[in-house]
N, C-alpha and C positions, 0 to 999 in steps of 0.2 A: 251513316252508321250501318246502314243494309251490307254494302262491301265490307266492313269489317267483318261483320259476324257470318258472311256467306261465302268469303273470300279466306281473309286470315285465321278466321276461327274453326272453318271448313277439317281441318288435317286433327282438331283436338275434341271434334265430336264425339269420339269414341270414349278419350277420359271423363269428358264431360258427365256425357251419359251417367257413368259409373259413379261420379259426383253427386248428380243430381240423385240416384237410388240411394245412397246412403243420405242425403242430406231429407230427402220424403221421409226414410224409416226414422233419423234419428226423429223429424217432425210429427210423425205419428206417433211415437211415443212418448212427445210431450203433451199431445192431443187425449192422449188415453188418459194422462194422470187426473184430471180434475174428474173422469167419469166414475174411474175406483173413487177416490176419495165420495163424493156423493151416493156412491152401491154402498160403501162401508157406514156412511154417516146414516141413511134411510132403512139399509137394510139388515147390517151387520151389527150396529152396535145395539141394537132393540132385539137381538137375542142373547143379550147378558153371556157371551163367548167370547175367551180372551183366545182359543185359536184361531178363528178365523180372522180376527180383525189384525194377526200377526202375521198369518196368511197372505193376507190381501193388502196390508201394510209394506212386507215381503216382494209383494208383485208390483207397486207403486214402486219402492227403491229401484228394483233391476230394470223395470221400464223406463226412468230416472239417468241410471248409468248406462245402457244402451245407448240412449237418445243421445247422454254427453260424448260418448266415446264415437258413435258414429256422424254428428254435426264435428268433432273434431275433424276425423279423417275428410271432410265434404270440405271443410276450410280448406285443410294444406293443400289439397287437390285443387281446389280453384284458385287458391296462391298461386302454385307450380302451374298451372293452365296458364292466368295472365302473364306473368311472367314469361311464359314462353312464347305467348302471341306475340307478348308486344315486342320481344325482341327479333320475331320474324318482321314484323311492320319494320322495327326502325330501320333494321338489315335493308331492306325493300327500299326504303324513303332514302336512307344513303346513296346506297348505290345506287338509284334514278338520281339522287343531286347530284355523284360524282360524274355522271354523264350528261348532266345540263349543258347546253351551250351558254353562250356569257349573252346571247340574248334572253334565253331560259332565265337566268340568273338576276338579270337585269327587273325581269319583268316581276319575280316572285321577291326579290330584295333580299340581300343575304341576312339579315336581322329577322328575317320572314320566317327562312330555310331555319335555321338553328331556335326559333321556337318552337317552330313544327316538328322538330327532332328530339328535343327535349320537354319544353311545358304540355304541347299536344299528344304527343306519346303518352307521357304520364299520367295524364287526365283518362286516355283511353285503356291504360293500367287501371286507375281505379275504377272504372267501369264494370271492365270487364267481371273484376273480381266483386263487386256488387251484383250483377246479373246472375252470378253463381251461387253468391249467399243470398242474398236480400232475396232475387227475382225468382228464387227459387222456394226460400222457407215462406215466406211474407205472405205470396198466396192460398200457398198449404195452409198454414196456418189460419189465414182472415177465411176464407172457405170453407175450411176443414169445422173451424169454429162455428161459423153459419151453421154450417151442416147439422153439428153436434149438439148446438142448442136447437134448430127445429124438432130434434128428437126428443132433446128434453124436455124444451113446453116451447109449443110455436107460438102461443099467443106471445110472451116474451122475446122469441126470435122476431117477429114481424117486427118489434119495435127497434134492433138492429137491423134489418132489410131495408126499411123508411127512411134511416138519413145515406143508405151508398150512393141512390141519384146524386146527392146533393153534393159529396162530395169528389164524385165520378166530374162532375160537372164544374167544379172548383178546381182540381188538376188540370181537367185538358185546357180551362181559359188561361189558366197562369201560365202553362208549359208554351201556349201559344203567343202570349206577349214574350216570356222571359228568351225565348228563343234566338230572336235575332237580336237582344241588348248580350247576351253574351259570346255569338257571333263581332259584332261589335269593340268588345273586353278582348277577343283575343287580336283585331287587326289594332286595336288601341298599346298592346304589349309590345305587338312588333315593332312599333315604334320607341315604346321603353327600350328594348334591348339594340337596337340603333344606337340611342343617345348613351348607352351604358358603353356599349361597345368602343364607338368614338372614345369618350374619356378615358375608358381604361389603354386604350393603345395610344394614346394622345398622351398621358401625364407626363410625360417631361417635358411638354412642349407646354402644358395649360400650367404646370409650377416655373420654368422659367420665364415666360411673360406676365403671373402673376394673375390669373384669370381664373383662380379659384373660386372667387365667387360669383364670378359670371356660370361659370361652367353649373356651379350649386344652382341659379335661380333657373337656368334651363333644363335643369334636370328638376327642378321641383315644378316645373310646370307640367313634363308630361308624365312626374310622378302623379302630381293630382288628376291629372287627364284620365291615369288608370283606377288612381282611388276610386273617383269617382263614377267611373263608370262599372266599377263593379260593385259600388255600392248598390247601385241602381238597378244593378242586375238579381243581386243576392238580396234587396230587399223586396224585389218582384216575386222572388221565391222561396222567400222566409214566409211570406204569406199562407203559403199550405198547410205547415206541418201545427199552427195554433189554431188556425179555422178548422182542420180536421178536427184539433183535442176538443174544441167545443161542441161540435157536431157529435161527438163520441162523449162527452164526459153531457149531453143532455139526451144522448141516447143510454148512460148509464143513468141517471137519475129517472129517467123513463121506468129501466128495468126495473130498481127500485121500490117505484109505487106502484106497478102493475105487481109484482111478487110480493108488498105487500097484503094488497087486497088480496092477491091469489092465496096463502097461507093462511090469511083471517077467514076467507070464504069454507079453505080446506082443500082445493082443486092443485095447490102446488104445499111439495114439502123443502124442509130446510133443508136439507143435502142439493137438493136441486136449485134450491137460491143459488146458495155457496156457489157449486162448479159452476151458476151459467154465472158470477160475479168473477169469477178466474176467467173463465171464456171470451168474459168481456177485457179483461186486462190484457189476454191473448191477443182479442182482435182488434184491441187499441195500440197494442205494439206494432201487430202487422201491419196496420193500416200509419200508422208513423212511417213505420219500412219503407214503405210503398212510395210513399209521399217525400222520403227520402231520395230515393231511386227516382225519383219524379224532378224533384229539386236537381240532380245533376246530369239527367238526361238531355236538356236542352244543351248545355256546355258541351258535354261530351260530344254532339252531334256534332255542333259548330268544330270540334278540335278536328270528330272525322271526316268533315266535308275539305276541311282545312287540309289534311294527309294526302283524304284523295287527289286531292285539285292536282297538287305536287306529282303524284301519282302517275297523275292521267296528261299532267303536261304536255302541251306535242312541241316535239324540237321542229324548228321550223327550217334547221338543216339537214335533212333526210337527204343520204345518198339517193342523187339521181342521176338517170339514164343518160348516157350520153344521145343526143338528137341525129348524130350522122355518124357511129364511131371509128369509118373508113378513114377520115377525114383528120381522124387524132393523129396524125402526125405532125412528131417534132420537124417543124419549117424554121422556127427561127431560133430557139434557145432553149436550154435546162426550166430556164424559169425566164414567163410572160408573161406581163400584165398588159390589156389588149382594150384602152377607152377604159379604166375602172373608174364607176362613178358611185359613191357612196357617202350616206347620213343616218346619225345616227337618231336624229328626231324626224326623220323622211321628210324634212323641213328645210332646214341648209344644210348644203353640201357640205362632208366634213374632207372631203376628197373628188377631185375633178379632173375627170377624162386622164389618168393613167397610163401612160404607159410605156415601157423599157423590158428589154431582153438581156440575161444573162445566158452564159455558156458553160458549161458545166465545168467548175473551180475557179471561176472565175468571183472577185471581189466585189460587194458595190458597196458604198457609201454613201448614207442619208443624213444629209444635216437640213434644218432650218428651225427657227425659233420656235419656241414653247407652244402650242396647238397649231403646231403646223400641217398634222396629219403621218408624224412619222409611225409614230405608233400604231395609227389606224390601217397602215399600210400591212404593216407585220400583221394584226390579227386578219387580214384578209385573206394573206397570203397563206394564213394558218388555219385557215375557214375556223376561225373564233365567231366570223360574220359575213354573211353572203353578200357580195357587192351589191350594189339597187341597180346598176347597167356595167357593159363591159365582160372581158371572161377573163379569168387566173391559169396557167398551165403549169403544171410540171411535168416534164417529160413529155410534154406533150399530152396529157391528161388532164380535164376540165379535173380542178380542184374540187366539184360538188360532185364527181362521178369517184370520187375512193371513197373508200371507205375509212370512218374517223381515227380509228387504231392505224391501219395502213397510212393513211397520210401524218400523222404523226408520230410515229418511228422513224419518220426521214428526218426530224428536226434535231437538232439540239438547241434549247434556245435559254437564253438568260434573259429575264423581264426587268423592266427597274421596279425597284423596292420586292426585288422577290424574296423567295421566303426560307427559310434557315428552320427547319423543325429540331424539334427538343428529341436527337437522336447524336450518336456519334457521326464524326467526320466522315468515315468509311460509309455510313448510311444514308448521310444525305450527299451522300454522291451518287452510289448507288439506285438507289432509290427503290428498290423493292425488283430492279430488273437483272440481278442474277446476274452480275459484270463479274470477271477475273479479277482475282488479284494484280495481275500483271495490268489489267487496261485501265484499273483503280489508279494504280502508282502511275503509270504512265500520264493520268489525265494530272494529276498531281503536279507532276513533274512542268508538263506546257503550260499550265497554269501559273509555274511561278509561285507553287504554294508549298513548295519542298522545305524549306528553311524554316517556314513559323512550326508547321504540324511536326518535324523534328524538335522543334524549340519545347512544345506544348506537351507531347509522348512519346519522342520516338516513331511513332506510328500513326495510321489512321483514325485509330478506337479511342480516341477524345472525346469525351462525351461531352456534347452543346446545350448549353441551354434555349429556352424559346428565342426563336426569334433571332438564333444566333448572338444573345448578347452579352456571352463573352469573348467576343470575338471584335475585331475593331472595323472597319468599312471594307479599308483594303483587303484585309482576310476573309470576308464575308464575300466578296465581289471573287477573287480569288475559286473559294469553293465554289462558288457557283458555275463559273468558267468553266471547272474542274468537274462540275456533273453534265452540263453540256458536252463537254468533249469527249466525257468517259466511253460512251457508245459508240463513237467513229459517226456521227453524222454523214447524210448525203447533205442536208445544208446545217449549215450554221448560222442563227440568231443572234447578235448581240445587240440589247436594247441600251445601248447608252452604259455596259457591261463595265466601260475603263474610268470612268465619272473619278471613283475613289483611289484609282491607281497612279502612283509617280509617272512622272514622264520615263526616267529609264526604264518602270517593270513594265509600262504599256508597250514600249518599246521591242523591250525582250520575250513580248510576249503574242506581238505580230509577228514577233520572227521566228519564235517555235512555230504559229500558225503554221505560217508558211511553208515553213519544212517539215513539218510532219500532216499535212492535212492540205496535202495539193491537192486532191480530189474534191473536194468537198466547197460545196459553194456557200460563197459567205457574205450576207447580210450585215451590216454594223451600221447601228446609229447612233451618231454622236456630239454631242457638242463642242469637243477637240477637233481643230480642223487638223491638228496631225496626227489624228487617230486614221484617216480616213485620205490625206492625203495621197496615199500610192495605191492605192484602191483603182481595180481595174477602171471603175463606173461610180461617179458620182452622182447624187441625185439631189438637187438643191430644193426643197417645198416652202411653200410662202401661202397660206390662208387656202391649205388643201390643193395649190394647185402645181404642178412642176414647171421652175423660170430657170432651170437651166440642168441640164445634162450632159456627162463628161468626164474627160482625165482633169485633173488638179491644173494642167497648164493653161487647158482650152475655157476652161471656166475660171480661170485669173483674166483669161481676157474679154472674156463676152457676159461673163455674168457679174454683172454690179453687184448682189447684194450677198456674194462668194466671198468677191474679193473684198467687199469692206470687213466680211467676219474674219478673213483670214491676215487683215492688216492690221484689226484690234486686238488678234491672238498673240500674232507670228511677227509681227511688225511687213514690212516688203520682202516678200518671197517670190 
C-alpha cells in the first residue's frame, strides 16, 4: 500500500490537500455546533432574551450549512481523486501485462492478471476514496471531540481517554490476524475466475457432452472455497466495529453517572451534559469510522501488494548483450537454430538439441504428432522463451540481443486457436499498425478471403463479433492469414494456419504465397503433409527431438515415421 500512496497518489497531492482543507473546515463546524448549542442552553436562555438565542441559533444554522456544503465539495473531490488514481494504476498494470513474456504470464496465471485488473483495482478505488473521507474527517472529529470535551469538564473527558488503549489495542490485533486470511480470499478468487473463465469459453462444449452438472459441482466447490474464506476473513473483522460500540456505549454510560453526580454536586451544568452527550455520539461515530477504515485496510493491502507484485515482475527476457558481436556474422542462414535445448518444467526436455538452417525465402515444414514440440519451436524462435542451451539467429543476430518490438516486426504469424476480436474485418487485420488500404485488400486478396467479405459487405468494415463467431473456421483462419500478410513480413508463421481450409483454397493459397512473397521466409506447421510437401526443408519432430530432415523425396525414403503419415494421408506418393 506504501507505493500506492507514494507512487500513484504522488501527482494528486496537490487536490488532495485542497480536499482535506475543505473536509477539516466543513469538520470544524460540526465540531462548533454542540459548543453553541451548550453557551445558548447555560448561558443565553437564563437571560429571558429572544435575541440572542435567535442570534446564536442563527450562528448554529450557518455553521450547519457551511460544514454541509464544504464536506460536499471534500467528497466529490476525493471521488474525482480515486477515480483518477485508480485509472493511472490500472493504465500502469495493463500495460506491464501487455509486455509480460508468456513465462511472466505463466507464472502470475492469467485468471491472476484479470483480477488484479479488475477486483484489486476496485478494492484500491474504494480505499482510496475512504482515506479521503473517513481518514480524514474520523480523526478530526474523534480528537477534535476529545479536545472539546477536555474543555468542557475533563473529569468527564478522562472517562473517554480510559477506554482509547483498549480499543487502539483491539484494531491493531485484529488488523494483524485478518491481514493475511484476506491476502488469502484474494489468491482463493484467482482460482474462481479460472473456473469461471473455463466454463464460460467452454459452454458448447460442456452443453454438447452434457456435463452441466459436473461443470455446476466444480464450480460450487471452489464457489465455497471463496465463501468460505471470506467468511472467515470478514468475520475476523466484524469483530471491531461491536467491541468498539461497547467500549464506547460503557464509556457513555460512564459519562452518564459521572455528570450525574457532577450536576447533583453543582460542579457541572445542563448545557454542558447535553453537548459533551453529542460529543460522545460524535466520537462514537468517528471512532466506527476508524474501525471501518480498519476493517478494510488489511484487504486493501493484500489487493496492493497483489498490483505491485504484477508491477515489479521481472521479465526474465531482457535484451542482452551480445558476448563477441564481431563474430555475429551470418555463416550459415536467415534463420539458425544451433543445439536448442529446451523445458518448460526445466525437468524434461520438451525440445532436444536443435538444429537447421534456413536462407532467406526459403520454406520449411514442421510436421510430427500432437506434443511434438512444434509449437515450442515457433515460440523460441519468437523469443516467447529463452532456449535452456543452444543459440537462435536471425540474420545472424542472437535472438536475445533485439530488442522485443524490433524482433517482432519481422514476424507475421498465425497461432492456432488464435483470436478474432469484437472489431470489424478491416481492424482485425490491421491491428492497430496503420496498414494501407491498398496492403489491407492486398492481404485480402492472398488470403483467399476476397469472395466471403464481398459476400458479407462489399468491403472490409463487417463488424465481428467476439471471438469471430460469426464467421465459420475457414473464414476465421482466412482473416487471420490476412493479418499476418498484411505487413509484408521478413518471416512468416503459420501454426497449423490451413487445419480449416479445403484442399483447393490451401492450395491456392501457397501459390499466392509464392508469388507474391518470394522474399520472405516461411515457417508452416502442419498436420497436411501437402501442406508442406514442396517446402524447401522439412522438419519431422517425435517427443521433442528431430528424426529426419529434408525435401518431401529424401524423407519418403529415410524417414519411417514421414513416410508412414504421408501413406495414411496421401496414400503412396
Amino acid at each position: 500500500m506504501k507505493r500506492i500512496i507514494t507512487e500513484f497518489l504522488k501527482p494528486f497531492y496537490g487536490r488532495m490537500a485542497v480536499g482535506v482543507c475543505f473536509k477539516f473546515t466543513g469538520s470544524i463546524m460540526d465540531l462548533i455546533i454542540p459548543s453553541i448549542l451548550a453557551y445558548i442552553i447555560d448561558q443565553v436562555i437564563p437571560l429571558n432574551q429572544t435575541a440572542p438565542i435567535f442570534y446564536w441559533g442563527g450562528v448554529m444554522v450557518v455553521c450547519a450549512i457551511i460544514g454541509m456544503v464544504f464536506n460536499i465539495i471534500a467528497n466529490r473531490m476525493a471521488a474525482r481523486v480515486a477515480s483518477d488514481a485508480t485509472e493511472v494504476i490500472r493504465h500502469d498494470l495493463f500495460a506491464g501485462v501487455m509486455y509480460f513474456s508468456n513465462q511472466q504470464m505463466d507464472t502470475l496465471t492469467k485468471p491472476s492478471v484479470i483480477s488484479r485488473l479488475t477486483a484489486d483495482t476496485y478494492i484500491i478505488h474504494q480505499m482510496i476514496i475512504r482515506i479521503q473521507r473517513l481518514g480524514v474527517r474520523a480523526p478530526i472529529m474523534l480528537f477534535g471531540g476529545i479536545i472539546v470535551t477536555m474543555m468542557l469538564d475533563p473529569v468527564l473527558a478522562m472517562v473517554l481517554i480510559g477506554i482509547m488503549p483498549i480499543m487502539a489495542v483491539l484494531i491493531t490485533l485484529v488488523s494483524r490476524k485478518s491481514m493475511p486470511l484476506f491476502a488469502g480470499l484474494q489468491q482463493a478468487f484467482d482460482g474462481f475466475v479460472r473456473v469461471v473463465r473455463e466454463d464460460i469459453n467452454g459452454i458448447r462444449v460442456i452443453k454438447a457432452l452434457s456435463k452441466t452438472d459436473y461443470e455446476k459441482s466444480r464450480f460450487d466447490v471452489i464457489n465455497t472455497k471463496v465463501v468460505n474464506q471470506e467468511k472467515k476473513a470478514r468475520m475476523t473483522v466484524a469483530v471491531i466495529s461491536p467491541a468498539m460500540n461497547i467500549c464506547l456505549n460503557l464509556g457513555l454510560v460512564g459519562v452518564v453517572v459521572v455528570g450525574a453526580y457532577g450536576v447533583n454536586n453543582g460542579t457541572s451544568e445542563v448545557g454542558v451534559i447535553l453537548a459533551f452527550m453529542t460529543y460522545f455520539t460524535i466520537i462514537l461515530h468517528a471512532a466506527v469510522a476508524i474501525s471501518k477504515l480498519f476493517e478494510m485496510w488489511p484487504k486493501a493491502t493484500a489487493s496492493a501488494e497483489r498490483i505491485v507484485q504484477a508491477l515489479d515482475s521481472v521479465d526474465t527476457l531482457a535484451v542482452v548483450a551480445e558476448a563477441e558481436p564481431e563474430e555475429a556474422v551470418n555463416k550459415g542462414g536467415f534463420i539458425e537454430f544451433q543445439n536448442v535445448t529446451f523445458s518448460y518444467n526445466k525437468e524434461e526436455p520438451n525440445l532436444t538439441n536443435i538444429s537447421f538452417a534456413l536462407a532467406k525465402g526459403e520454406t520449411l515444414g514442421i510436421i510430427g504428432e500432437t506434443g511434438a514440440g512444434k509449437t515450442t519451436l515457433l515460440n523460441l524462435l519468437m523469443r516467447l522463451y529463452d532456449a535452456d542451451a543452444g543459440t537462435i539467429t536471425i540474420a545472424g543476430r542472437d535472438v536475445r540481443s533485439l530488442d522485443p518490438r524490433e524482433l517482432h516486426q519481422k514476424f507475421g504469424v498465425v497461432f492456432q486457436n488464435d483470436m478474432i476480436f469484437e472489431a470489424t474485418i478491416e481492424e482485425n487485420i490491421d491491428l492497430g499498425r496503420k496498414l494501407s488500404q491498398e496492403a489491407i485488400a492486398a492481404a485480402i486478396t492472398c488470403a483467399g478471403a476476397t469472395a466471403f467479405v464481398d459476400e458479407k459487405s462489399g468491403k472490409a468494415a463487417e463488424q465481428l463479433t467476439i471471438k469471430g463467431a460469426n464467421l465459420s473456421g475457414g473464414q476465421k483462419q482466412r482473416i487471420l492469414i490476412a493479418r499476418a500478410l498484411a505487413a509484408r513480413p521478413d518471416i512468416l508463421v503459420l501454426d497449423d494456419a490451413s487445419s480449416a481450409l479445403d484442399y483447393q483454397t490451401d492450395a491456392a493459397f501457397r501459390k499466392a504465397i509464392k508469388e507474391n512473397f518470394a522474399e520472405t521466409t516461411i515457417i508452416i506447421v502442419a498436420q497436411r503433409v501437402s501442406s508442406i510437401r514442396h517446402a524447401d526443408h522439412i522438419l519431422v519432430l517425435e517427443n521433442g527431438a528431430a528424426i529426419g530432415y529434408g525435401k518431401h523425396k529424401h524423407l519418403m525414403k529415410c524417414c519411417e515415421v514421414y513416410r508412414e503419415i504421408s501413406h495414411s494421408q496421401m496414400g503412396v506418393s
